[in-house]
C-alpha positions in Angstrom: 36.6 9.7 -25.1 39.5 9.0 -22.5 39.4 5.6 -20.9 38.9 7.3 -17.4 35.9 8.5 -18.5 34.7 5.7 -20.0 35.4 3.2 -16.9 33.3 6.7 -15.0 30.4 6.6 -17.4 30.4 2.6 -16.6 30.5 3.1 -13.6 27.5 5.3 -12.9 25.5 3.4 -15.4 25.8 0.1 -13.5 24.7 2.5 -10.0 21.2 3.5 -11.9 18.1 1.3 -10.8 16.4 -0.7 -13.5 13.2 0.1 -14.6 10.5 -1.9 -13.2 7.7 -1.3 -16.0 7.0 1.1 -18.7 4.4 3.8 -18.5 3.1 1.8 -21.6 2.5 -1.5 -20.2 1.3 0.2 -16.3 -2.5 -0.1 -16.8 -3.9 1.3 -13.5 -6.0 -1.1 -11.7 -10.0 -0.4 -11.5 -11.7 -1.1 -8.0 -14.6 -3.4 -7.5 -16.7 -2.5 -5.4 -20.5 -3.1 -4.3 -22.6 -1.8 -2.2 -24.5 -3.6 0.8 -27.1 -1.6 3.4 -25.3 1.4 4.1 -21.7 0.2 3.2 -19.6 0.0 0.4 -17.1 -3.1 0.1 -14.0 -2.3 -1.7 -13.5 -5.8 -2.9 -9.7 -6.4 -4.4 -7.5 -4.7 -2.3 -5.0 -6.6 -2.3 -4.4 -6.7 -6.4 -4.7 -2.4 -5.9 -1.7 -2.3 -3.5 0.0 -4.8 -5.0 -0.3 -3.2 -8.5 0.6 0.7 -7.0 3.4 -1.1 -4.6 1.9 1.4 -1.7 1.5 0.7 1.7 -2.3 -0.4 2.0 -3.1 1.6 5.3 -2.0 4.5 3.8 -4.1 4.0 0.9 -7.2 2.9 2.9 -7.0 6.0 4.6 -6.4 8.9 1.9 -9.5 6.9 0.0 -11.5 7.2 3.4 -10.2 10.7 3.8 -11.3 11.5 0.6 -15.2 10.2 0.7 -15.3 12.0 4.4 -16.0 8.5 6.3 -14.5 6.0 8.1 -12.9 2.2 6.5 -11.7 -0.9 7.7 -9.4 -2.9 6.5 -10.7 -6.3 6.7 -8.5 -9.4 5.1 -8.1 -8.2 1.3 -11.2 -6.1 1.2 -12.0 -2.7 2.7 -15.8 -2.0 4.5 -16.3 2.3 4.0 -18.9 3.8 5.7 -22.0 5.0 3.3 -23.0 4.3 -0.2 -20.6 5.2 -2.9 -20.6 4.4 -6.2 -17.8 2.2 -8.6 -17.4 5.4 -10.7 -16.5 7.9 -7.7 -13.9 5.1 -5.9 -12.5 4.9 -9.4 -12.2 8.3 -9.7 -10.4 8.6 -6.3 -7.9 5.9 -7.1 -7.0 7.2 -10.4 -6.5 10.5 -8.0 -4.2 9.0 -6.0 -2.3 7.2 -8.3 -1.4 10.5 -9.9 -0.2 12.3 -6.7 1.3 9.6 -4.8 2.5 7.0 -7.7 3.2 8.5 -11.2 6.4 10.2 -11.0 6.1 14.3 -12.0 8.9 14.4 -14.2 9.0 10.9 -16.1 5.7 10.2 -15.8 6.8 6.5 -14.9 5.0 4.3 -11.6 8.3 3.1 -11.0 8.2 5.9 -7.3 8.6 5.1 -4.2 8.0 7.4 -1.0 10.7 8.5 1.0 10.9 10.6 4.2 13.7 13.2 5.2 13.5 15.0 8.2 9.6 16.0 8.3 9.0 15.9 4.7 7.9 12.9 2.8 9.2 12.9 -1.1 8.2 10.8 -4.5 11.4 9.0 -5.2 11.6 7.9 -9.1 14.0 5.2 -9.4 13.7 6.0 -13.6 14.6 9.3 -13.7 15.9 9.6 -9.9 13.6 13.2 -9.8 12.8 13.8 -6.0 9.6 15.7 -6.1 7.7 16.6 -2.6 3.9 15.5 -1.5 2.0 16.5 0.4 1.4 15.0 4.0 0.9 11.6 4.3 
């Protein structure tokens, strides 16, 4: 190998991100939940967002969106609209963290979302794969 390709291979190496986590040690986190009269408390929040490193509105909403009623954000906890089960929220969040977290190509959480001109993108900072989602 020539030196100038050398000090061009250092180069670009020192310009890729670091991997945050491995897909091996990213253990999704499971909601708690209960239910009280007709609501449903989503009770950690917090620890969800923190874990997915997503924007928390956007998540309340595409889990409202998906059980077709209304939630409010309220502290660290979120208050939905009907009854609804630990399994189904679950199910939902493990849905989301697929579409709008795992990367496509890696299969890494280490995404973040990105938006050019009217189109939002999942940006993987392991691989650097630019795959597009769906409205946000």
């Amino acid at each position: 190998m020539s030196e100038e390709y050398r000090k061009l291979l250092d180069k670009a190496l020192a310009q890729l991100p670091e991997r945050s986590e491995k897909r091996d040690r990213f253990v999704p986190p499971q909601a708690q939940s209960v239910i009280s009269g007709n609501q449903t408390i989503l009770l950690n929040l917090k620890e969800i967002v923190d874990r997915i490193r997503r924007d928390r509105n956007h998540f309340v909403k595409h889990i409202a969106k998906e059980l077709a009623t209304s939630g409010s954000i309220d502290d660290n906890r979120v208050i939905f609209q009907g009854r609804f089960d630990n399994r189904t929220i679950n199910s939902l969040l493990d849905r989301y963290i697929q579409e709008y977290v795992m990367c496509p190509v890696c299969h890494q959480p280490d995404t973040r979302i990105v938006r050019k001109d009217r189109y939002n993108f999942l940006q993987c900072d392991a691989c650097g794969a630019q795959s597009p989602i769906r409205g946000i």
